[in-house]
C-alpha positions as CSV (number, residue, x, y, z in Angstrom):
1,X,-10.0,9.0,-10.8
2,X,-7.3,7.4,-12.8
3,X,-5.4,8.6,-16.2
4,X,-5.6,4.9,-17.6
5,X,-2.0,3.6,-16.8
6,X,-1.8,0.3,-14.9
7,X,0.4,0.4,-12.7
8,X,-0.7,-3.0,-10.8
9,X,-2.2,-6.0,-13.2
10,X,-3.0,-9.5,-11.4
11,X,-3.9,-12.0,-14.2
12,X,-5.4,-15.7,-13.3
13,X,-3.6,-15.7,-10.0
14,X,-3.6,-18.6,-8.6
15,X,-2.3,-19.5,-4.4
16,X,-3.4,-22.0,-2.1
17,X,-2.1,-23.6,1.3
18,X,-1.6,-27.1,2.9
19,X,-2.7,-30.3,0.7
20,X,-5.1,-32.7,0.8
21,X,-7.6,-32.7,3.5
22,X,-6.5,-29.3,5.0
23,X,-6.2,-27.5,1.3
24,X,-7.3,-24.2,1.4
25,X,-8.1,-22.6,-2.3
26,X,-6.9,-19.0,-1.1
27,X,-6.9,-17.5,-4.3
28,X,-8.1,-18.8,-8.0
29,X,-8.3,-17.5,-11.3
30,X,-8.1,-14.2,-9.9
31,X,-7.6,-10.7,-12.0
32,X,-7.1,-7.4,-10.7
33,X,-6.1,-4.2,-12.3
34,X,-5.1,-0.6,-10.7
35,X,-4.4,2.1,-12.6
36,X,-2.4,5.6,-11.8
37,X,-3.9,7.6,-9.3
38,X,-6.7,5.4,-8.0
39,X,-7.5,4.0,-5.2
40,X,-9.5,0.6,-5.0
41,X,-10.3,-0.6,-1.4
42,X,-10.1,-3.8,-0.8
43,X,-13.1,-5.5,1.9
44,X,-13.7,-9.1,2.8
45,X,-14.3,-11.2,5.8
46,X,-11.3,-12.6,8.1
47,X,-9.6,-15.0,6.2
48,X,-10.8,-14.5,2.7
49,X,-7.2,-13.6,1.5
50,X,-6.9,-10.1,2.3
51,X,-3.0,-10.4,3.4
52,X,-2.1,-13.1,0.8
53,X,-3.9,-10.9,-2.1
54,X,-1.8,-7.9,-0.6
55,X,1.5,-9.8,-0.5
56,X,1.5,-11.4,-3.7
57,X,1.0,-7.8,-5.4
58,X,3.8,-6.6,-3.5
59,X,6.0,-9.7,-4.6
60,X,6.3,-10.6,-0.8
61,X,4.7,-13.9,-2.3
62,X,4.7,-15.9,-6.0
63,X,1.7,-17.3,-7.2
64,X,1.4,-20.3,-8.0
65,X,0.2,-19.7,-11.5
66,X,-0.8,-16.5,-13.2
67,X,1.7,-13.4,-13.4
68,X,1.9,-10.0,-11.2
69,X,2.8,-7.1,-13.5
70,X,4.2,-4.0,-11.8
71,X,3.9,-0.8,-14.2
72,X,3.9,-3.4,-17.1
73,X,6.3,-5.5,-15.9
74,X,6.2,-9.2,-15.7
75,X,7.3,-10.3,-12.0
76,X,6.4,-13.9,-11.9
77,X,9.8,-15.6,-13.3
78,X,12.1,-13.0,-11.9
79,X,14.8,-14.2,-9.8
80,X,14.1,-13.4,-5.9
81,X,16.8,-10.5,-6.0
82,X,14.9,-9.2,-9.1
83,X,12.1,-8.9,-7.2
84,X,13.2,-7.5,-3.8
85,X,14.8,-4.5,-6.2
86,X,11.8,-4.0,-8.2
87,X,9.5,-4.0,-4.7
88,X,12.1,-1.5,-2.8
89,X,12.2,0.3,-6.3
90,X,7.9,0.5,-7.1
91,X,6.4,-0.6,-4.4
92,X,5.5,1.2,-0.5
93,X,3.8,-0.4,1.9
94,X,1.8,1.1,5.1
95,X,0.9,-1.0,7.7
96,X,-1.8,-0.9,10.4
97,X,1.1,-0.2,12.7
98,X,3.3,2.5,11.5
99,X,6.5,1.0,12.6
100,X,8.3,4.3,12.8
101,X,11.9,4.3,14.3
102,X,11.3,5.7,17.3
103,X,15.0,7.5,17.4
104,X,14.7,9.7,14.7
105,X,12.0,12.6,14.4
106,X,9.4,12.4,11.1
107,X,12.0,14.1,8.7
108,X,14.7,12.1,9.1
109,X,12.0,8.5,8.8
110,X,10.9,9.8,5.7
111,X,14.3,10.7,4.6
112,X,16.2,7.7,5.5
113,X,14.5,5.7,3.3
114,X,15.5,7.8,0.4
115,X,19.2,8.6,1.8
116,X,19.1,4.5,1.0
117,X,18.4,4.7,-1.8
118,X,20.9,7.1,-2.8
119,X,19.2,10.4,-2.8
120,X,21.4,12.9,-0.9
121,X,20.2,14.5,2.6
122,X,19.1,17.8,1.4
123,X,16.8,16.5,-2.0
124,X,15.4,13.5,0.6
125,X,15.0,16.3,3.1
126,X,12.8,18.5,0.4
127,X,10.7,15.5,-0.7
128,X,10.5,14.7,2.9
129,X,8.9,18.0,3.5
130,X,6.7,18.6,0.6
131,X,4.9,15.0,1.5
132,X,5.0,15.5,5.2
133,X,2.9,18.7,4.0
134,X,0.7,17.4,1.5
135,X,-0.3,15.2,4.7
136,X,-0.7,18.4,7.0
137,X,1.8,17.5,9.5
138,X,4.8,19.1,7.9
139,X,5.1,21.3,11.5
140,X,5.9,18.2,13.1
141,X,8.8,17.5,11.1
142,X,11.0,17.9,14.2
143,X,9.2,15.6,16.6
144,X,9.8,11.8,17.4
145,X,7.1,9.0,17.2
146,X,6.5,9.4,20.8
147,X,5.8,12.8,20.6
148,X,2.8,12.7,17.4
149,X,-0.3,11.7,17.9
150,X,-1.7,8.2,16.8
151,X,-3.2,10.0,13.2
152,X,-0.1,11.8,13.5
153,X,2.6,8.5,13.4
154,X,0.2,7.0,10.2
155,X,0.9,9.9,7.9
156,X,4.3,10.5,8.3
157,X,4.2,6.4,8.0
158,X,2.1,6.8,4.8
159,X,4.8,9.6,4.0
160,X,7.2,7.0,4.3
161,X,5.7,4.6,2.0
162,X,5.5,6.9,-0.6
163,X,9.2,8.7,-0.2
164,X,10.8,6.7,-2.8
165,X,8.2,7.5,-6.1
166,X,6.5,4.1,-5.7
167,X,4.1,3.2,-8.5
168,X,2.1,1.2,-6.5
169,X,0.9,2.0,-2.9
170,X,-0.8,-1.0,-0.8
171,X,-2.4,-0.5,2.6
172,X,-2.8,-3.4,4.9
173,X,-5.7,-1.5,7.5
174,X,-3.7,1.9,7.5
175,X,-7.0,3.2,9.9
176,X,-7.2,-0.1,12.1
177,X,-5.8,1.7,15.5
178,X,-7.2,5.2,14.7
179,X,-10.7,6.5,16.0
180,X,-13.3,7.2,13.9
181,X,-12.4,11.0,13.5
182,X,-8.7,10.4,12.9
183,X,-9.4,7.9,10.9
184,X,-11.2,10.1,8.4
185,X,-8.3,12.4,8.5
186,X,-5.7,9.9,7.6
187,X,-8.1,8.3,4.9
188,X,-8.3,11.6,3.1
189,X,-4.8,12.7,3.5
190,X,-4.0,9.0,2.0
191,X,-6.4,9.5,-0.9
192,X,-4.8,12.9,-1.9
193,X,-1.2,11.8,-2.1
194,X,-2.6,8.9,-4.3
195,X,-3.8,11.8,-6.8
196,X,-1.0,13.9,-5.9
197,X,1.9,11.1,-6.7
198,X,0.1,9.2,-9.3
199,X,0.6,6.1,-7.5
200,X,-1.8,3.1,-7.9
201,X,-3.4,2.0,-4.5
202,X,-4.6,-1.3,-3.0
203,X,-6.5,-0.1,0.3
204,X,-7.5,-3.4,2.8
205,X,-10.1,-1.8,5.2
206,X,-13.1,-2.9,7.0
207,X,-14.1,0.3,7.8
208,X,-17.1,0.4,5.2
209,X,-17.5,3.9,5.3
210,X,-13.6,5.1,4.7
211,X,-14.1,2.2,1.4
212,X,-17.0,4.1,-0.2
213,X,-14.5,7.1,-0.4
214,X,-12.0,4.6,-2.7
215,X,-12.7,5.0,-6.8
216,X,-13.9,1.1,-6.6
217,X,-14.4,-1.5,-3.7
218,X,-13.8,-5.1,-5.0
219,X,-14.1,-8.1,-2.5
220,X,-12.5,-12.0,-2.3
221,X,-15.5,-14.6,-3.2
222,X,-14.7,-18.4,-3.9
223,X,-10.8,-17.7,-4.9
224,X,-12.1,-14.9,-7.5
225,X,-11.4,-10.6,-7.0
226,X,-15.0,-9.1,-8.2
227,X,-16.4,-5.7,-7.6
228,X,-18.1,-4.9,-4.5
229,X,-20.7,-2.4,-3.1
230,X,-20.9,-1.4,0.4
């Protein structure tokens, strides 16, 4: 469960597409909070707003009206390279694809990111081991994408998203191209870095089962984030 800090707040967010006749009201009046160390899964049909929802907390997008707070920060009338430093700062994202450089083995893609960041090769290198092991696949450290397995490339993927401390962790279908078993297996080791870094985490998922596993499911209705029960 979470210690009470939010670490992601959405207030009265507001974002729509097109005008007039082909307006679509994506997102209205909506509020959202996630605190350290939970995870809230995130399930709604095709086109409800799942992505747009997503992007705007990881100030890919600006609302139209309402604020994004990240760890108690106000985001919404920062200037655009504000933003892109707070997001590479605060903010990892995994992806239904894990986008892995295929060149380098699973160290060196969760190192790189840090080694960007400024950390030197030997303290990215331990962090890059510890989380590679909190996601059991620390004795793969050595091998490229090609060479890991499909549940394999997501966590050192969601390894990646989490090398640089981020407060706030958002999923866009981490378990999309995973079967059922590895699925599960990637959905737990996800959950316990969560716990394990303190990070809040937005989860998009279809998979109903893997959302019952999250500390709350909420859902998109008519514009609005409410809770949801699966």
């Amino acid at each position: 469960m979470s210690n009470g800090d939010v670490h992601l707040a959405l207030k009265g967010v507001h974002r729509d597409y097109g005008e007039g006749e082909t307006l679509v009201r994506v997102l209205e009046a909506a509020d959202l909070t996630v605190n350290s160390g939970e995870m809230v899964a995130l399930v709604a049909p095709s086109g409800a707003g799942k992505s747009t929802l997503l992007h705007i907390s990881g100030l890919l997008e600006r609302p139209q009206q309402g604020e994004v707070e990240i760890v108690g920060q106000p985001t919404t009338r920062l200037s655009d390279r504000a933003r892109t430093l707070l997001r590479r700062t605060t903010v990892g994202y995994v992806y239904q694809f894990h986008h892995l450089l295929p060149e380098f083995t699973a160290l060196e893609n969760v190192s790189i990111p840090q080694m960007i960041a400024g950390a030197s090769q030997s303290d990215a290198d331990k962090r890059s081991h510890y989380l590679l092991g909190v996601l059991g696949v620390d004795q793969r450290a050595a091998h490229r994408p090609a060479e890991l397995s499909g549940g394999e490339q997501q966590r050192v993927a969601i390894a990646r998203a989490a090398a640089n401390h981020p407060r706030v962790i958002l999923a866009d279908e981490p378990t999309g191209n995973l079967d059922p078993a590895t699925s599960d297996l990637v959905f737990e080791a996800l959950r316990q870095l969560i716990r394990e870094e303190g990070a809040a985490a937005l989860i998009a998922t279809h998979n109903f089962d893997l959302a019952r596993r999250a500390d709350r499911i909420v859902t998109i209705k008519d514009g609005l984030i409410i809770p949801h029960t699966v």
